[in-house]
N, C-alpha and C positions, 0 to 999 in steps of 0.2 A: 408792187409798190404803189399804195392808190393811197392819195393823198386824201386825209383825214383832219377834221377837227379845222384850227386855224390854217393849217400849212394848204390846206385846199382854197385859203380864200387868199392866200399870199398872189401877189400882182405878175400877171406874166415874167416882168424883165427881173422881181426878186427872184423866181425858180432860173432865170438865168443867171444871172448874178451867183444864186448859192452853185451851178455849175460852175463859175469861173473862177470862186476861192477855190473848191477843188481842185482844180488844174492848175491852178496857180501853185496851191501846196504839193503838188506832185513833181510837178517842172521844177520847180528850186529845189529840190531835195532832190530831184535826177540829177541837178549840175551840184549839187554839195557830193553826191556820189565821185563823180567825173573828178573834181579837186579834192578829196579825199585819195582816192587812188592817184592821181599826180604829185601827193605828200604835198599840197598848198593847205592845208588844212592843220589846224593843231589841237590834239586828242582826238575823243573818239567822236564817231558818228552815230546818232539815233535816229531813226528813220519811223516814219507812220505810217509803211508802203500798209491798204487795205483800210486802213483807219481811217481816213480822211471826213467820212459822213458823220463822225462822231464829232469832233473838234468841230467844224465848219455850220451843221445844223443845230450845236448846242451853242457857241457863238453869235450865232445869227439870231439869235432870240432875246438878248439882250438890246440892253439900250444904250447909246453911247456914254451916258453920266452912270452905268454900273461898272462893275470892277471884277474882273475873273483873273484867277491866275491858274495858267500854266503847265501840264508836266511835259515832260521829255518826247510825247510824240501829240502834242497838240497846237501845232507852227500852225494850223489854219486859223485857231481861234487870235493868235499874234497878228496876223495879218489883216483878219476882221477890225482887229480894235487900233489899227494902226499901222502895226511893225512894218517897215517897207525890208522886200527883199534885200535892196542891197545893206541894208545893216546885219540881218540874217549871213548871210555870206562873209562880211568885216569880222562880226563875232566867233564866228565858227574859224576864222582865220587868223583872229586875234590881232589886228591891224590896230594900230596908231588913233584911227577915228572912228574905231566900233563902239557900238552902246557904251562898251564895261572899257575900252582903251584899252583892252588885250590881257585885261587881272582876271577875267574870266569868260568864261568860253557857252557853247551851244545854244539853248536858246535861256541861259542865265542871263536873264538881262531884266528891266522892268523900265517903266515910264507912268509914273501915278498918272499927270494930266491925261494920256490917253487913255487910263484906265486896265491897262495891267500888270500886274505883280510879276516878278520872277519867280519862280520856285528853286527848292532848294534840294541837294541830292538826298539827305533823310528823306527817306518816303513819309506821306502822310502828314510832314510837318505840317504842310501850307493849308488842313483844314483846321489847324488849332489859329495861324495866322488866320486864315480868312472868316472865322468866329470872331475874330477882335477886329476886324475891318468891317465887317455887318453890324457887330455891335454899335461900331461907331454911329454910324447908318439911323439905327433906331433909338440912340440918346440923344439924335440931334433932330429927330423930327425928319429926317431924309427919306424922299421916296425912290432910295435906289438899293440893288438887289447884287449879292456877290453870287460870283459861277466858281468853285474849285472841281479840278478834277485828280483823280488818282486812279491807279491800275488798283485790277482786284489783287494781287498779291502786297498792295500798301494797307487791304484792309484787315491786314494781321497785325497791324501795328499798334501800341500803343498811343501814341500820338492821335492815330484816327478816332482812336475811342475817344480821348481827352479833349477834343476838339470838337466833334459832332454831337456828344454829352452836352458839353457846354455851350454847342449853339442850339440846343433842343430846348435844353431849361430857359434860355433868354429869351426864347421865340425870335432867333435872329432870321433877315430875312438870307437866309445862303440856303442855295442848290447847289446840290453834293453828287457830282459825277462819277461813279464808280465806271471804268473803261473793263470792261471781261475781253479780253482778247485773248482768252484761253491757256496763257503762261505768265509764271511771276519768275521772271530770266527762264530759268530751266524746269519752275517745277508747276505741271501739270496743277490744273482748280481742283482734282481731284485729290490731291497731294496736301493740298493749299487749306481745303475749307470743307468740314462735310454738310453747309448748305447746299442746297442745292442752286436757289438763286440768291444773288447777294443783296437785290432788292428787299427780304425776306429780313434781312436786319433790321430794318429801318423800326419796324415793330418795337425788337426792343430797345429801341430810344426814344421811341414816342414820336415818331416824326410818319408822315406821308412819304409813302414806298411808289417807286413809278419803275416799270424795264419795259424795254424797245427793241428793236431792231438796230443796233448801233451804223450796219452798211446799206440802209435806208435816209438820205440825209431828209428824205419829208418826215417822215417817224420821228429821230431825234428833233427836230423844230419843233414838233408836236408836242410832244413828250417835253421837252426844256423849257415851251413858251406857256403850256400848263403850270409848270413850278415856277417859273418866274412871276408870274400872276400873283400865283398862289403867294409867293413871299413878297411880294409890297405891297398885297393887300392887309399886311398882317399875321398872314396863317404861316411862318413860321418856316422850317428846315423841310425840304424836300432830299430825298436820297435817289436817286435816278441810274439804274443799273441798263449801259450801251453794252449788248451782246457783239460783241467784232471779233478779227482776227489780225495778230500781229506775222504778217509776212514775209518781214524780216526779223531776223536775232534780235537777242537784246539788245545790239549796236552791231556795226559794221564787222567787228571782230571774232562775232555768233555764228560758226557754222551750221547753229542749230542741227548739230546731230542726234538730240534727244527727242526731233520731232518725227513722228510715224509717218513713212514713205506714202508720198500721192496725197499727203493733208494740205499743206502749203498748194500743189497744182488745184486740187478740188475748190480752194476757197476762192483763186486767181481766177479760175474757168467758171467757174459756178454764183461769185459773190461779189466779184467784183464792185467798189461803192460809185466809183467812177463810171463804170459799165454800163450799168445797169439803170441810174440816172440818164444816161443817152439816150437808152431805149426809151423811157419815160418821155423823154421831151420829146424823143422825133415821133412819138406809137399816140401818146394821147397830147401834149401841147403843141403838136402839128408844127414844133421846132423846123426848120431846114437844116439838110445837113450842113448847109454854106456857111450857117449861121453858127453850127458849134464848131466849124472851122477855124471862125474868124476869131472865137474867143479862145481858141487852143493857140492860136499864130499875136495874141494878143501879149496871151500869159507868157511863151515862150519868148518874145519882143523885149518885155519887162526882166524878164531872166539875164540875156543877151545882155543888153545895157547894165544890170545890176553888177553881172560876174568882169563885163571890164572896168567899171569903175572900182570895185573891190580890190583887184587885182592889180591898179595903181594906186592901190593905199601904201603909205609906208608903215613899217612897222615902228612899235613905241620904242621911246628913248628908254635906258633903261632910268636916267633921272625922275620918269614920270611915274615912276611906284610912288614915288613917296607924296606926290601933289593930290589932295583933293582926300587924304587919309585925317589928316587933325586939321583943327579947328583952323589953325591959322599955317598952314601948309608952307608956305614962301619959308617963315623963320625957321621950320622942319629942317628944311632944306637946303636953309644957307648954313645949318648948325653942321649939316651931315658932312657938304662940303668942306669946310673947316676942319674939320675932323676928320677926313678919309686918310 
């Protein structure tokens, strides 16, 4: 893992820093684990156990006045732009004072001022959304840049095409994260797509093709802070293909017995993104170990705090569906009243 291009000139305490979102998104998704199996949790759980360099190095390349949204195993890039743990936890628990007030769950949620979108369960939607949010971008003279991302099994979708089509032709400035973590739920890339890379598309759209190392979190910085350049200077749609691997199921409820025996331990033993960054800092940034202690005992501190304040949230009234749906919500609701 030798750091290249910009991520070689990035500032000591930013290569710590990118360790600490890491750990950060690992530890809060340990304890969403831990309340998920206590049933404090409500639906399911998606987990980015292995991903983690992908969300957090492509995240980290942004600016805070740009706008990325989202999917289902990219909670480092939420965190980057904002999202604090304990709302992470409220949401997944569907509490009274989560982001969504418990209408919706995981990491559906969004916050324009801090600049991210929620996504939505259609795969693929959010690069047709995030095409009309860069467009915005470049009608108004703005020099700011959208991040979407999606698993390679979204890039079967039609919406991906309709979207990255139409940000190709506007020269919108959006980077287009394809995540390969080797399955779309159960079915093998091999199954999925007979490209061989999904970078390899980008060709025919007209746009600039980039692939990485996705459990390299300097690679992906790399690689994302090139296409970010590249779109506010102008130059239009980046497609950027993160090679990883998804560690766990499609959710908590994935026994994953469609994956071949010893693949899952090979990538844990062998690929770790977490890991393997360790070695980096303490082998050539002559890190201490005291020191990625103190940020491990930092992240899980923040955890700690997060999961009891969540856990004395109340849950919502059920009157509170109907506030904050129409325009003028109160009269909704005094009509509904009257009428029950």
């Amino acid at each position: 893992m030798a750091a290249t291009g910009v991520a070689a000139k990035l500032p000591h305490a930013k290569k710590l820093e990118l360790y600490y979102w890491m750990k950060l998104t690992r530890t809060l998704e340990e304890r969403l684990v831990n309340l998920h199996r206590q049933n404090k949790l409500v639906g399911g759980l998606f987990r980015s156990l292995g991903q983690e360099a992908d969300a957090v190095g492509s995240a980290f390349a942004i600016q805070p006045t740009d706008v990325l949204s989202s999917l289902t195993r990219n909670l480092g890039s939420l965190l980057i732009k904002g999202a604090t743990p304990v709302e992470v936890i409220r949401q997944h628990m569907a509490t009274a004072d989560s982001p969504t007030r418990g209408r919706d769950l995981g990491l559906h949620f969004a916050d324009i001022d801090r600049g991210f979108i929620g996504h939505i369960s259609p795969l693929g939607d959010m690069v047709a959304v995030m095409a009309g949010v860069t467009l915005s971008f470049k009608l108004r003279g703005e020099a700011r840049v959208g991040l979407v991302y999606l698993g390679d099994g979204a890039t079967s979708t039609g919406a991906f095409h309709e979207g990255i089509n139409f940000a190709a032709v506007q020269r919108c400035p959006l980077v287009v994260i394809v995540e390969n973590n080797g399955y779309a739920y159960s079915t093998p890339i091999a199954k999925q797509s007979a490209a061989t890379q999904f970078s390899d598309k980008a060709a025919g759209y007209g746009v600039a093709g980039d692939r990485a190392d996705g459990n390299d979190v300097l690679a992906v910085y790399d690689v994302t802070k090139r296409a970010v350049d590249r779109a506010r200077s102008g130059e239009g749609v980046t497609l950027i293909e993160l090679v990883t691997y998804r560690r766990r199921g499609h959710a908590e409820h994935d026994n994953q017995s469609y994956v071949p025996d010893g693949e899952v331990e090979r990538w844990a033993t062998e690929n770790d993104p977490i890991d393997r960054y360790v070695r980096v800092l303490i082998d050539r940034e002559k890190v201490e170990r005291a020191e990625i202690d103190a940020i491990d005992a930092r992240a899980l501190a923040e955890v700690d705090a997060a999961t009891d304040a969540a856990l004395a949230s109340p849950q919502p009234a059920g009157a509170d569906a109907l506030s904050d749906v129409y325009a003028n919500p109160s009269r909704v609701a005094a009509h509904w009243y009257r009428n029950k």
